[in-house]
N, C-alpha and C positions, 0 to 999 in steps of 0.2 A: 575291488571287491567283486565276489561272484556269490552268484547265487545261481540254482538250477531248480526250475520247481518239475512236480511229478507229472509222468508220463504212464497212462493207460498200461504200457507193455512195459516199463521200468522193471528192472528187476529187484528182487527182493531186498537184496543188501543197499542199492540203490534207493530204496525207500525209505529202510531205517536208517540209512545217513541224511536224507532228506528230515527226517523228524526231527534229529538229533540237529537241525541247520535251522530250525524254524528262528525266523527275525525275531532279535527281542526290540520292545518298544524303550528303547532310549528316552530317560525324560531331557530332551534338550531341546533347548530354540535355535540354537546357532545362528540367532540373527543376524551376524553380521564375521560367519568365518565354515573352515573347512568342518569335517565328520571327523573326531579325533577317534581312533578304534584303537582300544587298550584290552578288550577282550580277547584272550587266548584261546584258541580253536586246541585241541587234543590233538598230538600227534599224528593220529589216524586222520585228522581232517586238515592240514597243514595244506595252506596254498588257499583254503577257502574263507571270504569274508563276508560279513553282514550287512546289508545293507539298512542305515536304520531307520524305524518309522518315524512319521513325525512327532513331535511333541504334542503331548498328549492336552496342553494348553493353546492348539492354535486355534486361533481365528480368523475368520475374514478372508480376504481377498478372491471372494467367488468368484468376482470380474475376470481377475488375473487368472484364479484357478480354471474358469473355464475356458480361456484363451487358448491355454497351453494345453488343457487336455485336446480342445479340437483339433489342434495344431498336430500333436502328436499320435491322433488317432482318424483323424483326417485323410489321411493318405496311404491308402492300402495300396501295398506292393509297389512304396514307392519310398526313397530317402527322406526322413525330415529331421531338420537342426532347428531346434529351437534355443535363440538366448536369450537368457532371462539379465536381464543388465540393469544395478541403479547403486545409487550410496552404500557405502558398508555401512550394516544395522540395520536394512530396511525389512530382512526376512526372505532374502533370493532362495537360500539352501530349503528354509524351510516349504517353502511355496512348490518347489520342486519335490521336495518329500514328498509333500502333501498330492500331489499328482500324479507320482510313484503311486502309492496306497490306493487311491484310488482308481489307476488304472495297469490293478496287480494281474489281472488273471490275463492281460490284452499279450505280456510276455514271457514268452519261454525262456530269453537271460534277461536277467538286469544284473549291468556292471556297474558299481562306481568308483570314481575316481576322484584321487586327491592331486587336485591341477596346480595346486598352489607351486610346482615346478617340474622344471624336465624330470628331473630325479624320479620324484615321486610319481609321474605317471608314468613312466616305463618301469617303476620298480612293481606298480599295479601289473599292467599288463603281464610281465614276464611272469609272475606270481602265477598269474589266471591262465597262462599258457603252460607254465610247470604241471599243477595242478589239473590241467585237460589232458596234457601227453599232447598238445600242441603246437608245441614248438621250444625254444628256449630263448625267445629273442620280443619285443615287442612288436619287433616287425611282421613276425608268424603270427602274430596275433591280429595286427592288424588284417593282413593276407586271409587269415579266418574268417573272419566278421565279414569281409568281402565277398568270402563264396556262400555264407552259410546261408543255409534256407530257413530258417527256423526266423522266429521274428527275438530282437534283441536290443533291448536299450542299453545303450552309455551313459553313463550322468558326468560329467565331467565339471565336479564344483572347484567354487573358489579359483576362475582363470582370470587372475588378479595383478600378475606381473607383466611386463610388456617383456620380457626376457626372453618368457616361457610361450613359445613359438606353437600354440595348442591346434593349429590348422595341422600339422602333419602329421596327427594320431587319430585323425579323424577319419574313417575309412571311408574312401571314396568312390564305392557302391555298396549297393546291397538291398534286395528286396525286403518289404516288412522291418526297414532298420531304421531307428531313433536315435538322434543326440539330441541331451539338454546339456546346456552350459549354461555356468551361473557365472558373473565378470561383476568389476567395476568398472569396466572398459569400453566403453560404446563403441570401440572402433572394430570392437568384435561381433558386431551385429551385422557386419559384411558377411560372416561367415551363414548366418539363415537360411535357411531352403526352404518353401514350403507358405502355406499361408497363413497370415499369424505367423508367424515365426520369430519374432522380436517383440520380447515383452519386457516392456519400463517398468521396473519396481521401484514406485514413489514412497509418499507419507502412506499411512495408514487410514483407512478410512474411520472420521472423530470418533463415530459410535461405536466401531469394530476395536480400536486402540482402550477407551475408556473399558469397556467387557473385557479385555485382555486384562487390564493393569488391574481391576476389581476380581478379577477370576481366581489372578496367580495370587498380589496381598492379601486376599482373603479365604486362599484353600482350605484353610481349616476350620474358619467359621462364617454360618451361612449368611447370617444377620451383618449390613453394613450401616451404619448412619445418614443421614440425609447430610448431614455436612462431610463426610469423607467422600459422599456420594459428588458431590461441588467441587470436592476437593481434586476429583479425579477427574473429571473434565478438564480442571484450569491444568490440574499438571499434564497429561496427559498434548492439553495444547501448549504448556512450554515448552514440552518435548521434543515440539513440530510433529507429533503423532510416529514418532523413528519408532522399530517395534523393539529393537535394543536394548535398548532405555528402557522402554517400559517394562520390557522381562526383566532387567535388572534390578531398576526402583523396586518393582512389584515381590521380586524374591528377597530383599532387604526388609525392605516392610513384614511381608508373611514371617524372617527369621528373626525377628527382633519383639519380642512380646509385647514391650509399653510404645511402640511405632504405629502412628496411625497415620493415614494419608496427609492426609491436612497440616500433622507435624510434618510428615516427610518434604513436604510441600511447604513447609515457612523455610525449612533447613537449605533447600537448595535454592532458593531465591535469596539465599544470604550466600550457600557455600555451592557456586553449583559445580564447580570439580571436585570438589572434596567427596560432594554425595554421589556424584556419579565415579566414581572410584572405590565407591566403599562394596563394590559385590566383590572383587579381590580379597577384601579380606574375610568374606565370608568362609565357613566351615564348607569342606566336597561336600558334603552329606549336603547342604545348602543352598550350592549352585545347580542350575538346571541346566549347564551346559560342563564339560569336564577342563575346555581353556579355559573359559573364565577372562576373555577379553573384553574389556569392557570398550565404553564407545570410542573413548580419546588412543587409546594401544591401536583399536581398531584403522582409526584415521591417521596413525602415526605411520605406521605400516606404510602409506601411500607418498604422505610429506616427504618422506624419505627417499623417495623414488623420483621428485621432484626436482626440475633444473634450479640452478641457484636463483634464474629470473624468473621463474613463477612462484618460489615460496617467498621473495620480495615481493610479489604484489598482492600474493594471499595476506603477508600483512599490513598492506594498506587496505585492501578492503575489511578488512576485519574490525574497523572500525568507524566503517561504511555501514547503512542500513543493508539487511542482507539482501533484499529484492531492490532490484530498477537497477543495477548495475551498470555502467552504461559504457563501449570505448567513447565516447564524446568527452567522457569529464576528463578524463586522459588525455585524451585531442586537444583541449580547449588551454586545460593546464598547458600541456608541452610549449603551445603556440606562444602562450602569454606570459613564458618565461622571460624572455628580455626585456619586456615592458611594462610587467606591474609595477605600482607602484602603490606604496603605504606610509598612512595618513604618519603612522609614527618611526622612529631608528627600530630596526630589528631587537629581541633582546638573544641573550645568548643561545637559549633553547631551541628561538624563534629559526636563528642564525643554522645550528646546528640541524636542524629541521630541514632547512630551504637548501641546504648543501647537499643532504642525501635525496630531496627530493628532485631536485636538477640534474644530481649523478644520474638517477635513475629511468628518469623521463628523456634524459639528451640518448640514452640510446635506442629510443625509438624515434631518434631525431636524425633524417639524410644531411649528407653534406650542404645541401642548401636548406636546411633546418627545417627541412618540411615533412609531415607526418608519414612514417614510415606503420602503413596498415600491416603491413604482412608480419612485419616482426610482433606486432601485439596482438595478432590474431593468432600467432604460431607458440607464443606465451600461455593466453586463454587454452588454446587447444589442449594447452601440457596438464592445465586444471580439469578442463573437463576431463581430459582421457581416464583421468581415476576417481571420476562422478563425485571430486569434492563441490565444483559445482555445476552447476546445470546453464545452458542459453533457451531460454524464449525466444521461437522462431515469429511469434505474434508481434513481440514488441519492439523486439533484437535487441535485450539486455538480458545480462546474469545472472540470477539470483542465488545463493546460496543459504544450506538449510540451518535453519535457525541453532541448532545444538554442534554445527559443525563451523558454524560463523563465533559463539562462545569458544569454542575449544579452538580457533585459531589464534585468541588473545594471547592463549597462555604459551601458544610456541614463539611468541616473537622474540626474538631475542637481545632486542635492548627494552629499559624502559619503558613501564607504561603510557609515563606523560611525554617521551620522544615519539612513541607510536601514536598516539592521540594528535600530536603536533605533526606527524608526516601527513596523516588523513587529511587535517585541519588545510596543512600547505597544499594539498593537490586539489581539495574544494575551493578555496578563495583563489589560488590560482585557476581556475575553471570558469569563475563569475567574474563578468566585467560588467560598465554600466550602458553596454547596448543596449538599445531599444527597439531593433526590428523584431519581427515574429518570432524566425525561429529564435532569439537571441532570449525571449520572453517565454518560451515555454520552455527552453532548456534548463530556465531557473527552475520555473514552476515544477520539476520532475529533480530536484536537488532538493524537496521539502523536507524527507523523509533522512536524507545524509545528512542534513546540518544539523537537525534536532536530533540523531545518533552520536555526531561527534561532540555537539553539544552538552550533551547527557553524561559524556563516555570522557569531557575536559571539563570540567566547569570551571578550571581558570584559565582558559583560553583568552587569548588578549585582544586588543581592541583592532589589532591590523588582521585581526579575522572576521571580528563580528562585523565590521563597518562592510563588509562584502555579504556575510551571513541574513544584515537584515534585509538585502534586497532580494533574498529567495521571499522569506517572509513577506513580503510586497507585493511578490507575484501568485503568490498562493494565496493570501488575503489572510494569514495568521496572524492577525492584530496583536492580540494579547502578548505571543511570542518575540512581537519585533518590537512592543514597547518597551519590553523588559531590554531588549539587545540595546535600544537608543538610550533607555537610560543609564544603560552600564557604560554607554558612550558617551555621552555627556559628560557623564561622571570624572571619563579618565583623561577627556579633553581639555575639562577645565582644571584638570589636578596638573596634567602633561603641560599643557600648550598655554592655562591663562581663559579668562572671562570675557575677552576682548578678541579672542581667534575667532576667523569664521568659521575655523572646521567645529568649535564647540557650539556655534549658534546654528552652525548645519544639524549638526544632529540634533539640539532640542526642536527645527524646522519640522525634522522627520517626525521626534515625537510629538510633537503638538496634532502634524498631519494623521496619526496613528491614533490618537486622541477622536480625532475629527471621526474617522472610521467605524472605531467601536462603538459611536455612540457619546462617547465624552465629553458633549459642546463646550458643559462650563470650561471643563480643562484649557481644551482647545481654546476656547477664547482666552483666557488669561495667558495661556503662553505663547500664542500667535501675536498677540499683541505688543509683548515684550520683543518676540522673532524682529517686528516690524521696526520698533524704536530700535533696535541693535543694530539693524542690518541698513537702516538710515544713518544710522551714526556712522558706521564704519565704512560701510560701501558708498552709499550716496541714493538718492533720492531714485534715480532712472537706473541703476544695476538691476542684473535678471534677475537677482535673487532676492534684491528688492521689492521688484515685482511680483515674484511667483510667490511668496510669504503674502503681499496685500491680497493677493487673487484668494491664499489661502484664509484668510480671513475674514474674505467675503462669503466665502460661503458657510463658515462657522456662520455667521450673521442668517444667512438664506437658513439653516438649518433649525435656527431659536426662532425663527418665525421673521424674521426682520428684515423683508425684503427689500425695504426705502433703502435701510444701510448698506443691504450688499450690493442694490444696484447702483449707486453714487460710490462706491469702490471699486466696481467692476469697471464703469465708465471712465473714473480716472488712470487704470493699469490700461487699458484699451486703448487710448489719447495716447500714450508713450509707445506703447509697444506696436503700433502705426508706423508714427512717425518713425522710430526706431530700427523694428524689423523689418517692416512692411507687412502689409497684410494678411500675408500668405504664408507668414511663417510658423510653424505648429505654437510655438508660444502663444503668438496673435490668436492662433484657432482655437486654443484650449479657454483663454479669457475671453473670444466669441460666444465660445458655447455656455460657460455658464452667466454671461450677462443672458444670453436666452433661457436656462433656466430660468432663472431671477424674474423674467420677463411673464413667463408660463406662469409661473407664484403669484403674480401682481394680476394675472386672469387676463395678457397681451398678448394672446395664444397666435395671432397672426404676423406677428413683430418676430414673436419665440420661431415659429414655423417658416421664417424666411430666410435668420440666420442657421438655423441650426442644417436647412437644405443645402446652404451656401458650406457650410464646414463639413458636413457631409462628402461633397463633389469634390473637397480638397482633397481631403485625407484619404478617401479613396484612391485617386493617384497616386499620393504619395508615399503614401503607408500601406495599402494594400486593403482587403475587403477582410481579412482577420486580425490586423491588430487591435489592442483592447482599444483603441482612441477613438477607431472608425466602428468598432460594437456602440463603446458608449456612445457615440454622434449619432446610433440608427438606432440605439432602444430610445434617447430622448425625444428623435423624432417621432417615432413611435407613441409615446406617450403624448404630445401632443396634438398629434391627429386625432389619441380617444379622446382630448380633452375638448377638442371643434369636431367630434362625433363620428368623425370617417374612421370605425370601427374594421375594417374589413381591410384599409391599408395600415392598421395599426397591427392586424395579427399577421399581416407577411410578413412585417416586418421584425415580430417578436419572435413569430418560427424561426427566420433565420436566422434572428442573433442567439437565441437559444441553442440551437441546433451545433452553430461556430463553439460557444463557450460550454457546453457542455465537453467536444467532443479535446478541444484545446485546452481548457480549463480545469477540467474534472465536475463532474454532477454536484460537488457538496463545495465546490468555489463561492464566497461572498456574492459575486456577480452572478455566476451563474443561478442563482437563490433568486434575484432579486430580478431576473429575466424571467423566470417561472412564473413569481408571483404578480410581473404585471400581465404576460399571456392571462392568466386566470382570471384576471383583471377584464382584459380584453374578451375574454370565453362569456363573462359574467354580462356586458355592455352589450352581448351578442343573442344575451337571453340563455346559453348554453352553460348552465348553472350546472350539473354533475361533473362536466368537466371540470369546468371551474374547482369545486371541491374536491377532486383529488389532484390536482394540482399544488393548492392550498393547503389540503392536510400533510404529502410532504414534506412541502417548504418548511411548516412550520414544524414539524417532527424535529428536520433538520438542525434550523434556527434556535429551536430552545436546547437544542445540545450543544450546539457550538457557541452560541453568542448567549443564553443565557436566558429568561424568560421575562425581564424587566429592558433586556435590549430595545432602544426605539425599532430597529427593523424588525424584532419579532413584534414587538404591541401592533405594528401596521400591519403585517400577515394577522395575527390574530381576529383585527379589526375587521377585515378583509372577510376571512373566513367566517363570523360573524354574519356579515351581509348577503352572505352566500346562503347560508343556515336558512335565512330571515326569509330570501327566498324561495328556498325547499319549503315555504311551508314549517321548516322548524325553529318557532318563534322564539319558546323557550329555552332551547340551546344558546340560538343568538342571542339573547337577551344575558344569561348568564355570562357568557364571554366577552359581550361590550361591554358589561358593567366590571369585570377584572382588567379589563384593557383602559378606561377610566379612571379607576380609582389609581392604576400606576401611573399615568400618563398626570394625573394633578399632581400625585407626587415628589414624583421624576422628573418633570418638564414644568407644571407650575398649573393654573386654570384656561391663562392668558393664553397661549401658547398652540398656534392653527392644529395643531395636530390634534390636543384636545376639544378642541372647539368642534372639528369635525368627527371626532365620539362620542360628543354628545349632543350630537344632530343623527349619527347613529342610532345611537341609544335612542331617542325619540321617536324614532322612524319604529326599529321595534316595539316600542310600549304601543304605539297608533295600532301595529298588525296583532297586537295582541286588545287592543281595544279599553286600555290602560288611559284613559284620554287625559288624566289629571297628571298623571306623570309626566306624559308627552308634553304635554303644555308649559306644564314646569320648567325642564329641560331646556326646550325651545327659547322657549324667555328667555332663561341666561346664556344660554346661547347667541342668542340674536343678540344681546346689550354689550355683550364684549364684544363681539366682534365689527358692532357699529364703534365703537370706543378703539378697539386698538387698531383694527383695519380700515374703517371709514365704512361711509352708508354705500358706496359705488363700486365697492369689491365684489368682483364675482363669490366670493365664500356668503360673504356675510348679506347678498341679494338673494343666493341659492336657500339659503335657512330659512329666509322671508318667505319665500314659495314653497319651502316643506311644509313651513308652518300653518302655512292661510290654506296646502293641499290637505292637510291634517286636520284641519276645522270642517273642510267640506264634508270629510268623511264622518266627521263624528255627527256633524249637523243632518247630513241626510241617513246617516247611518250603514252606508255602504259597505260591504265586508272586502272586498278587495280592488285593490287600483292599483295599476301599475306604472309608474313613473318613475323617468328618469332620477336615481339616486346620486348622493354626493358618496365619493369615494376618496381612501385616502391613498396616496403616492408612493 
């Protein structure tokens, strides 16, 4: 296309075909395709075309928009290429319009071009050279641009095929001369000159997409609803913010009278190809663009272009979560092809499954079956090259965009539940039951794929999940991995019989998962069975014997019952001695929690010698970040605050904090509960602000994920409480101990240390509020049970004594503030 704008000394006829040439405003988005020009030029102007403005509904992309203007207005009397490169749908062609228009008067030509193939842009050029008296060839045209003095931009959209060889129309000089190119093709951003000259066109920015999709469904009326208003956010973020989509949704909506967002929006969470298909059959008069490609033609377009081994693996991941993509689970699968093994006989689907998944993985397998990088990185590179999906250089995984990860379901070409069971086979083959570091965080970064394929199979069978719930494990997804154990259970005692170990293994796990959440009653009742079963069958000294009593013991530590779990603990310890010897992680892990046990019973010096001791082990042997050697250095930690050496307790909590945040993730179980005891630690240090926002995280956290009756949250709660109590705000605290109380009788019972020490809490507060009859109250039955169920010589139930008689002084002399060592809970 050409255009020529006026010249001071133009001649007259030259003007009035100039007027007669004026751009019309095309209403189009072309979010995601070439300029279709079906407008006929008059005889007289034959050889000249329009270049069109943008659509008169764009929005956003300042950022982008200004990149590209600098970029291309930056560099006087110099060459600059700039490529605009990203997903089809995202808005390349129009963002380039939109740069056009706004930097109309900077040129004396603007040409554009339809790059979408060789053809077509020398059928451009040659046109625009007919129509100059320039030559008859594309090449005279390029030769032109070369010498010409005048300043002239190229637009050269849509260079989308790897065919179309777009480097050698690009003239290669020329003062005052611009290219834009718009690609799916990153590999074309070699081509750039200039600064800035490589611009990624991602998602849409939320608020700028949401304006878009509100602007076009509601062009003709001004008023929208506060719920279509909701409605278009969430759609808008199902969309992954693609502007495609949204022009599309949005002109459906605007063409359909009784369509409102929020309907549009239940429709496609039921149908969502169906809805995003439906601008095709809209009326011309209708569409905002004259193809009318919607997003899946769009991305088809590319699939097609695609080796036959990259649109295999586009559909394994496609029922993959779309982000964290990883070559490792690739890697891991390929490796542990000849060695897995499952709990049950394959069944036939399973079989069918594991056939195509081995065809497919043995070819990036060398003749000595070792992982061949280059063939799956030369795979990956065939996806990216047409920006179906993207690499993070941050994390060095894949991710791809949430409406282009739906729209690969539906090209696969067999069954849905054979492609759900390929995903299924390349995850389970990826997980094994290592237990070094990296083997523990490669699970922990699988959270998000197994509750995808999960979701995407829900009859997925047991020689998956039995792999599935050790992701769950390392993520700390309790709730998730109870439901996996009890479907395993379930099929093991239907499979295998009441009397297999593998069925009493997996009720071990859920009773453990039990233990986790929160669920002591549970835990204890089926711990206890664990222990009778796995006596009966194994024998009294098997490790699985013992690792079930270990587990039971600290069900027992958790209901408050430390006599019972230390007389469990000390008999699994006695064998596992003799047995393994000392030093073997089995032996360390019943070390440490007999020293828990010990720290509970107020043996803080007993607790701080084994737990130093299991420390120095595991450190060698495990390394300074696996979770075994965190948990050995937050317990020692917490026992330092408990014998006062406050200042070696918070090295110790930065570090391990610091480990499991960065290995873990911020919102991990453990990592929750390393927070809350730093703040703990912040709080013993007198450094109370800290403390509380520490504390109001955690607990943000906590009641989202585990619930607000969880015992780990009522202990954050309690926690934050004291913190309050501190600041000076009594009333706050008072109000929170007292809900943390009344669920803790509840939920746990009156008896039960945990409540005993809120309402020795609670008392503390009623004193600083100068409630003295309350406090006293409290106190009392406080102090009676805990001489009853604990004895008179426990540190709990001695510390209450001394609140108490510290609470009588106050009120006796009247004092308003004192400040003294608090009891806290754990």
């Amino acid at each position: 296309m050409y255009l020529q704008k006026n010249e001071t000394n133009q001649k007259l006829n030259e003007a009035v075909r100039a007027s007669t040439e004026r751009r019309e405003a095309v209403s189009t988005t072309h979010a995601a395709g070439q300029i279709p020009v079906t407008i006929k030029a008059t005889r007289r102007l034959a050889g000249f075309k329009r270049c069109p403005a943008p659509t008169t509904f764009y929005t956003g992309r300042e950022e982008e928009n200004s990149q590209v203007i600098a970029c291309i207005t930056g560099g006087k009397d110099e060459r600059r290429i700039c490529v605009i490169h990203g997903l089809g749908g995202m808005g390349k062609t129009q963002l380039a319009l939109n740069v056009i228009e706004r930097t109309w008067d900077e040129w004396d030509y603007v040409i554009y071009v339809d790059a979408s193939s060789n053809e077509a842009i020398e059928k451009t050029l040659k046109e625009f050279g007919e129509s100059r008296e320039i030559g008859q060839s594309y090449t005279d045209v390029i030769s032109w641009l070369e010498s010409c003095g005048e300043r002239w931009l190229v637009f050269f959209d849509n260079a989308d095929t790897q065919s179309t060889r777009v480097r050698q129309y690009i003239p290669a000089r020329g003062r005052n001369s611009i290219v834009i190119i718009t690609t799916r093709l990153p590999d074309l951003a070699k081509l750039a000159a200039g600064s800035g000259s490589v611009c990624h066109v991602s998602s849409m920015n939320p608020a700028d997409a949401v304006t878009l999709l509100i602007k076009i469904a509601c062009s003709g009326n001004q008023c929208i609803s506060d719920k279509d208003t909701e409605a278009a956010e969430e759609l808008a973020q199902d969309f992954g913010y693609l502007a495609l989509a949204i022009v599309h949704a949005g002109a459906f909506i605007a063409h359909s009278p009784s369509m409102t967002v929020a309907k549009y929006r239940s429709l496609f969470l039921s149908q969502r190809q169906r809805m995003l298909e439906q601008y095709e059959q809209l009326p011309e008069l209708a569409k905002l663009d004259e193809r009318g490609d919607t997003v899946y033609t769009t991305w088809r377009m590319c699939y097609d272009q695609l080796k036959p081994e990259s649109r295999e693996l586009l559909w394994l991941i496609a029922y993959m979560h779309y982000d964290g993509i990883s070559e490792e689970i690739f890697e891991r699968a390929a490796n542990n092809l000849d060695s897995k093994a499952y709990p049950l006989p394959l069944t036939d689907l399973e079989t069918q499954a594991r056939e195509r998944v081995q065809k497919y993985l043995s070819t990036f397998r060398g003749s000595d079956k070792s992982w061949d990088i280059v063939k799956f990185i030369a795979v990956m590179a065939d996806l990216t090259s047409y920006s179906l999906i993207d690499f993070d250089r941050m994390s060095f995984t894949y991710r791809i965009h949430v409406l282009v990860h739906d729209w690969a379901r539906t090209i696969v070409p067999h069954s849905p539940e054979l492609a759900v069971e390929c995903t299924a086979t390349i995850l389970s083959l990826s997980i094994d039951q290592g237990q070094d570091a990296e083997t523990l965080a490669f699970k922990r970064q699988l959270g998000l794929h197994v509750t995808s394929v999960l979701t995407n199979g829900s009859n997925l069978g047991a020689n998956h999940v039995n792999y599935f719930k050790e992701v769950y494990l390392c993520t700390g997804q309790w709730i998730q991995k109870a439901k996996l154990e009890q479907k395993l259970s379930e099929t093991f005692q239907h499979e295998l019989g009441s009397n297999h170990v593998q069925t009493w293994s997996a009720l071990c796990g859920l009773a453990s998962t039990y233990l986790e959440s929160g669920q002591w009653d549970k835990a204890l009742e089926l711990q206890t069975r664990v222990v009778d079963a796995y006596r009966r069958i194994l024998g009294e000294e098997h490790s699985n014997t013992l690792a079930s009593i270990n587990n039971l013991a600290l069900t027992h530590s958790h209901l408050g019952r430390h006599k019972e779990a230390e007389q469990l603990q000390l008999q699994v310890l006695a064998v596992q001695k003799r047995v393994l010897g000392e030093e073997h992680l089995f032996t360390l892990t019943s070390t440490g929690n007999l020293a828990m046990s010990y720290s509970c019973l107020g043996r803080h010096n007993e607790a701080e010698q084994l737990q130093a001791r299991v420390l120095d082990i595991r450190k060698c042997v495990l390394g300074n970040e696996h979770p075994d050697t965190l948990t050995s250095m937050s317990n020692l930690a917490s026992t330092y605050s408990y014998l006062g050496r406050h200042s070696e307790a918070e090295q110790l909590q930065v570090q391990v904090l610091d480990i499991r945040r960065r290995v873990m993730g911020s919102e991990h179980p453990h990592t929750l509960t390393s927070m809350s005891n730093l703040a703990l630690t912040y709080s013993d240090l007198g450094q109370y602000n800290e403390a509380e926002q520490l504390q109001v995280r955690v607990l943000d956290i906590r009641k989202r994920v585990l619930g607000e009756e969880h015992p780990s949250t009522l202990t954050f709660m309690s926690n934050l409480a004291m913190t309050y109590s501190h600041l000076g705000r009594h009333d706050e605290a008072g109000q929170l101990e007292v809900q943390v109380l009344d669920i803790r009788k509840r939920v746990l019972g009156e008896e039960h240390p945990d409540t005993l020490r809120s309402m020795d809490n609670l008392a503390w507060i009623y004193s600083n509020l100068s409630q003295w009859d309350e406090a006293e109250e409290v106190y009392h039955r406080a102090i009676g049970i805990a001489k009853r169920t604990l004895g008179n010589l426990h540190p709990d139930t001695q510390l209450y004594g001394q609140n108490f008689e510290w609470m009588q002084t106050r009120r006796n002399t009247e004092l308003q503030q004192v400040t003294q060592p608090i009891p806290k809970t754990t």
